[in-house]
N, C-alpha and C positions, 0 to 999 in steps of 0.2 A: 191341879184339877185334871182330870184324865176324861177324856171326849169316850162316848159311848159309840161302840163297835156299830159297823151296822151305816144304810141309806141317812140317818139323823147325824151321823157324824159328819158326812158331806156338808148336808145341811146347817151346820153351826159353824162350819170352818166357809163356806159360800158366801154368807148375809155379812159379816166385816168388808169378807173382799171386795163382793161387789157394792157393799155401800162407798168403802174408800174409794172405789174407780169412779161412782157418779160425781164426790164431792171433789174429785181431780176435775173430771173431765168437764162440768161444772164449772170452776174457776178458768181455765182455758176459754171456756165458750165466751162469757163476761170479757175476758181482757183481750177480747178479737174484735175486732173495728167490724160495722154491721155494714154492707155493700147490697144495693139492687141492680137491679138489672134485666131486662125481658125481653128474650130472644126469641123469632119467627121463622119459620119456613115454611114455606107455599109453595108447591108446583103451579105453572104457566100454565096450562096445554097448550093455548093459542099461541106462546113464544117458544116452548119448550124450552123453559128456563126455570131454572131453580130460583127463588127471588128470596131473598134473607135481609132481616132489618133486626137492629140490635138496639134498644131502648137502653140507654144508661144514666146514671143522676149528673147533673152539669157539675155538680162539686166532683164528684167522684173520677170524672171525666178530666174535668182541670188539673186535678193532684197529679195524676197520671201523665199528665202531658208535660206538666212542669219536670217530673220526674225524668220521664227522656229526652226532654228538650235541655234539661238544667238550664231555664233558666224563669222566670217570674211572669204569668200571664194571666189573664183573665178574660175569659171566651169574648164576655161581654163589650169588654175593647178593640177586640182585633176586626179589623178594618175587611180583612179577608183571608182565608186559609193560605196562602201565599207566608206571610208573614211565622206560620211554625215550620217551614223549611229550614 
């Protein structure tokens, strides 16, 4: 089969490609673990300070912390931040 000269020829050789790149890019998206999280910043005028606050999920938070600490925690136990030193 021989593709017709010309702006349609693009066009036939385009619509595969980019459909294989959605149904990749697609399966990627699916097999990536879903993370929240809601970051602020506010100017002070009265301190003239920059003030930032970082909302993250306590699971998410946890994994994390296990992860650098290597070792088994759960927020909800620890007595006081003392303890992941």
């Amino acid at each position: 089969m021989s593709l017709p000269a010309g702006p349609g020829r693009f066009a036939m050789l385009a619509w595969p490609i980019a459909l294989a790149l959605v149904l990749l890019s697609a399966a990627a998206v699916a097999a990536h673990p879903f993370h929240t999280s809601l970051g602020e910043v506010e100017w002070n005028g009265k301190t003239r300070h920059l003030e930032v606050s970082l909302r993250v999920d306590a699971g998410d938070f946890e994994r994390a912390l296990r992860r650098m600490t290597r070792r088994a925690l759960v927020l909800e136990q620890l007595k006081s931040l003392d303890e992941l030193a």
